[in-house]
C-alpha positions as CSV (number, residue, x, y, z in Angstrom):
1,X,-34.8,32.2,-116.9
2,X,-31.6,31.4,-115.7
3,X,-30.7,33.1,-112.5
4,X,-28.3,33.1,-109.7
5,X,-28.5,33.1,-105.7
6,X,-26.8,33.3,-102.6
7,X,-26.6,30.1,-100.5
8,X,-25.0,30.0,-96.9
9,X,-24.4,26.8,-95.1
10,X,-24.9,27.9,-91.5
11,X,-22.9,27.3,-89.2
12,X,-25.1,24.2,-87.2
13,X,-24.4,22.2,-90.2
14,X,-21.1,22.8,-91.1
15,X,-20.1,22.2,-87.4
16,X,-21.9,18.9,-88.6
17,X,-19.8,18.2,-91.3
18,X,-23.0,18.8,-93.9
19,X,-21.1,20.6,-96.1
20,X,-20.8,17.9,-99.1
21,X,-24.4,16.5,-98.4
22,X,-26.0,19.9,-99.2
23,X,-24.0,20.7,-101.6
24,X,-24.7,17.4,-103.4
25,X,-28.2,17.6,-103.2
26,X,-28.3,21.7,-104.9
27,X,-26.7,19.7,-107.5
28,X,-29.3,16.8,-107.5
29,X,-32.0,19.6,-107.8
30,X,-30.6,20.9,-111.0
31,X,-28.5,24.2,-109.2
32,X,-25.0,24.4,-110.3
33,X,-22.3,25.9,-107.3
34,X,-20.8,28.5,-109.6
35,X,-18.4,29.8,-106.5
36,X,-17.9,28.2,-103.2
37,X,-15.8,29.5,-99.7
38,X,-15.3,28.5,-96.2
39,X,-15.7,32.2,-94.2
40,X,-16.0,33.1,-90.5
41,X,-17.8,36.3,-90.5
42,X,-17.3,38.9,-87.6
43,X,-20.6,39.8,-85.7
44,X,-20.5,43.6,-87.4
45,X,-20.0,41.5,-90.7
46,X,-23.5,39.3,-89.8
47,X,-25.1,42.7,-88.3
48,X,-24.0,44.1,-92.3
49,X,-25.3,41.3,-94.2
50,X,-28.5,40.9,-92.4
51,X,-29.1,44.3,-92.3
52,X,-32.7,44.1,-94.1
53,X,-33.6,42.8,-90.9
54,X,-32.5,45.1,-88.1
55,X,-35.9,45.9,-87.1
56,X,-37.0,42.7,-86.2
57,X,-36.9,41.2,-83.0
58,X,-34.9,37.7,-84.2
59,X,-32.1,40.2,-85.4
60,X,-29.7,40.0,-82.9
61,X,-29.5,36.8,-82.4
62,X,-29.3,35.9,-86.1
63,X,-26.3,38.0,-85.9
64,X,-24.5,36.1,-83.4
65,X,-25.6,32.7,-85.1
66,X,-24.4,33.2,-88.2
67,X,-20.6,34.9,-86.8
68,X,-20.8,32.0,-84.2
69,X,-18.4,29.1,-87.0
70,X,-17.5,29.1,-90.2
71,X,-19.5,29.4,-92.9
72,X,-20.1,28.2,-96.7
73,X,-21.0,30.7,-99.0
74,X,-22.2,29.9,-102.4
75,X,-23.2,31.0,-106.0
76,X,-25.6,29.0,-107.2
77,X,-27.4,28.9,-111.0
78,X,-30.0,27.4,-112.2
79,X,-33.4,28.1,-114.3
80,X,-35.6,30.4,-111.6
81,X,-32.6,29.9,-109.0
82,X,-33.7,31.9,-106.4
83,X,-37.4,30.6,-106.2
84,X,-35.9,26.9,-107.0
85,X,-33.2,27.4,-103.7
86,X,-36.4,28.6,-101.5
87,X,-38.4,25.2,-102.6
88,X,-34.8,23.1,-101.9
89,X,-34.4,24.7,-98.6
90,X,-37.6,24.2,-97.7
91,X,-39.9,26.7,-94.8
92,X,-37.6,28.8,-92.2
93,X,-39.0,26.2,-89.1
94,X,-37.6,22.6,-89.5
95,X,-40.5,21.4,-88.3
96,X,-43.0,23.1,-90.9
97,X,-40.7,22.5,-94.0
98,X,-42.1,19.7,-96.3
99,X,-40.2,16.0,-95.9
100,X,-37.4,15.6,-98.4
101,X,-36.3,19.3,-97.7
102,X,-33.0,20.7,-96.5
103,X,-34.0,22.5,-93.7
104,X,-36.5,19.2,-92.9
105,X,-33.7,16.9,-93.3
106,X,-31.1,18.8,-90.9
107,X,-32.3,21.8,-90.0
108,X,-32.8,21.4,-85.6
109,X,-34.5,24.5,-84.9
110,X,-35.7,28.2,-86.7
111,X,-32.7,29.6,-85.9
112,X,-30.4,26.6,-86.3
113,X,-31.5,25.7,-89.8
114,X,-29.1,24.9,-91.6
115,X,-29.1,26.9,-94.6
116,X,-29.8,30.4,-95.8
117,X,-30.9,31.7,-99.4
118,X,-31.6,34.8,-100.9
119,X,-35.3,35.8,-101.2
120,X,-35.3,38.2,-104.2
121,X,-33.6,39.3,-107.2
122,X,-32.5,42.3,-105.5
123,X,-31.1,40.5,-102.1
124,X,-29.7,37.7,-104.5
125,X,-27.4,40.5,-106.1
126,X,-26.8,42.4,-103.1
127,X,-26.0,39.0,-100.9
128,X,-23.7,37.8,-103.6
129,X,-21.5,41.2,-103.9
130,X,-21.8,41.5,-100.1
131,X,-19.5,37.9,-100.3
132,X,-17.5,37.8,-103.8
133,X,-17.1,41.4,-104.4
């Protein structure tokens, strides 16, 4: 089934100048970047957007992370997208994500890991509107 997702390029790696790399290799792994933008969120934006997390300890500082640079945020599409971007990106800890992963390949910590993607149907929708309303 042909679905579509939200991808974020976090700031560690666009401060990195990762942007093309990742990009290239959603491509490589058969996801097509319907829409692409360069952002800087606010905090209250981040605090918004990760706000299925709020009750979790990590939330805070997710929320300054991802408000701390700019930003890519992405469309992608692809047959079973959102599972597919999940396998690409690889597990949230750089350092349990399989070899030839994104978050394996640049990722340097679990909060500084490089890339984001949405883990449902219902978060895929909601992320994308929350970014290209």
């Amino acid at each position: 089934m042909i679905e579509q997702t939200l991808s974020i390029i976090k700031p560690d790696a666009v401060e990195r100048n990762l942007e093309t790399d990742i990009k290239e290799y959603f491509i490589k792994n058969k996801l097509k970047i319907l829409k692409a933008k360069k952002v800087k969120i606010s905090k209250e934006e981040a605090s918004e957007f990760y706000r299925v997390h709020q009750t979790k300890p990590f939330y805070e500082d997710l929320c300054s992370y991802l408000s701390s640079g700019p930003i890519v945020v992405m469309v992608l599409e692809g047959e079973n997208a959102i599972l597919k971007n999940r396998e690409v990106m690889g597990a949230t800890d750089p350092m349990k994500a399989e070899e030839g992963t994104l978050r394996k390949m640049y990722g340097i910590s679990i909060d500084k890991n490089s890339v984001h993607g949405s883990d449902s149907k219902e978060n895929a929708t909601t992320e994308i509107n929350f970014f290209f309303k």
